[in-house]
C-alpha positions in Angstrom: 19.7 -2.3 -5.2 16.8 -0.1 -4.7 14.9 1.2 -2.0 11.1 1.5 -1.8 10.5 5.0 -3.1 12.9 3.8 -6.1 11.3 1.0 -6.9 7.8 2.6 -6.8 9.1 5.2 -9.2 10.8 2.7 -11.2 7.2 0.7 -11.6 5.3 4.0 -12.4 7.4 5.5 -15.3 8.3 2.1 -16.7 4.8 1.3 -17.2 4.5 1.3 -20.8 1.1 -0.2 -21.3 -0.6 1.8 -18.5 -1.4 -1.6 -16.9 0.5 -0.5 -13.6 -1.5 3.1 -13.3 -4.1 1.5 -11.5 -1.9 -0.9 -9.6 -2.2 0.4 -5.8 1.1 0.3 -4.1 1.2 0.4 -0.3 4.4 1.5 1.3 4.9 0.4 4.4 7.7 2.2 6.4 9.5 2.0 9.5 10.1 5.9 9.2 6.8 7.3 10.6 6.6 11.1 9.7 5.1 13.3 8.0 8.3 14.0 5.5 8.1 9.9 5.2 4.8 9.4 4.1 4.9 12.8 1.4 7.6 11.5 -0.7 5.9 7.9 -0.9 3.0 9.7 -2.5 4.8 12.1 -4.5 6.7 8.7 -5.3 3.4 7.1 -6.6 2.3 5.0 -3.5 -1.4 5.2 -3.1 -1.1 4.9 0.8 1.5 4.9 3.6 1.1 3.3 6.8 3.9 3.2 9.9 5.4 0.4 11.3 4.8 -1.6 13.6 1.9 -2.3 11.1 -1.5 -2.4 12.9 -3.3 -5.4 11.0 -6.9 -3.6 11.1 -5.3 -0.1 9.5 -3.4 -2.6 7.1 -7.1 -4.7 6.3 -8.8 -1.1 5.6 -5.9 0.0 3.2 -6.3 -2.8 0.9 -10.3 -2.7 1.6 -10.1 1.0 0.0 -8.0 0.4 -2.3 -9.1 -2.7 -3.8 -12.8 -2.2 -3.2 -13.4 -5.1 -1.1 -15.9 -5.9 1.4 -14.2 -7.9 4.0 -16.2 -10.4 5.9 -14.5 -12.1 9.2 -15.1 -15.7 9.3 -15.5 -16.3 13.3 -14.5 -20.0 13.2 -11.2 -19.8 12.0 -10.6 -16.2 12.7 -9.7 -14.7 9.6 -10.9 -12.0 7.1 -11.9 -13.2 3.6 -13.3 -11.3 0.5 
């Protein structure tokens, strides 16, 4: 069994083709401090957000780090890229 910061760490040194360097990882954590959030990124994630998860901060996280453009689709309510 493996925890979050383990399994980031076990997907960034085990990456043997390189594929997974540019993988972002997003750790989401229901530990919201400082302390928290460092060892995620000394872990490898690219970003940390706290829980409860606000779904905007959530939608720009994977905006930046997939480099999408979202655009909200009013009729159904939803965001689409």
């Amino acid at each position: 069994v493996m925890d979050g910061l383990a399994a980031i760490r076990w997907l960034r040194q085990h990456d043997v083709d390189h594929a997974q360097a540019t993988l972002p990882i997003l750790l989401l954590s229901a530990h919201a401090s400082s302390d928290a959030e460092a060892a995620a990124l000394a872990a490898g994630a690219n970003a940390f957000l706290a829980k409860p998860v606000c779904r905007t901060a959530l939608l720009d996280l994977i905006q930046r780090q997939l480099g999408l453009a979202w655009q909200h689709d009013n009729d159904q309510n939803r965001y689409v890229a």
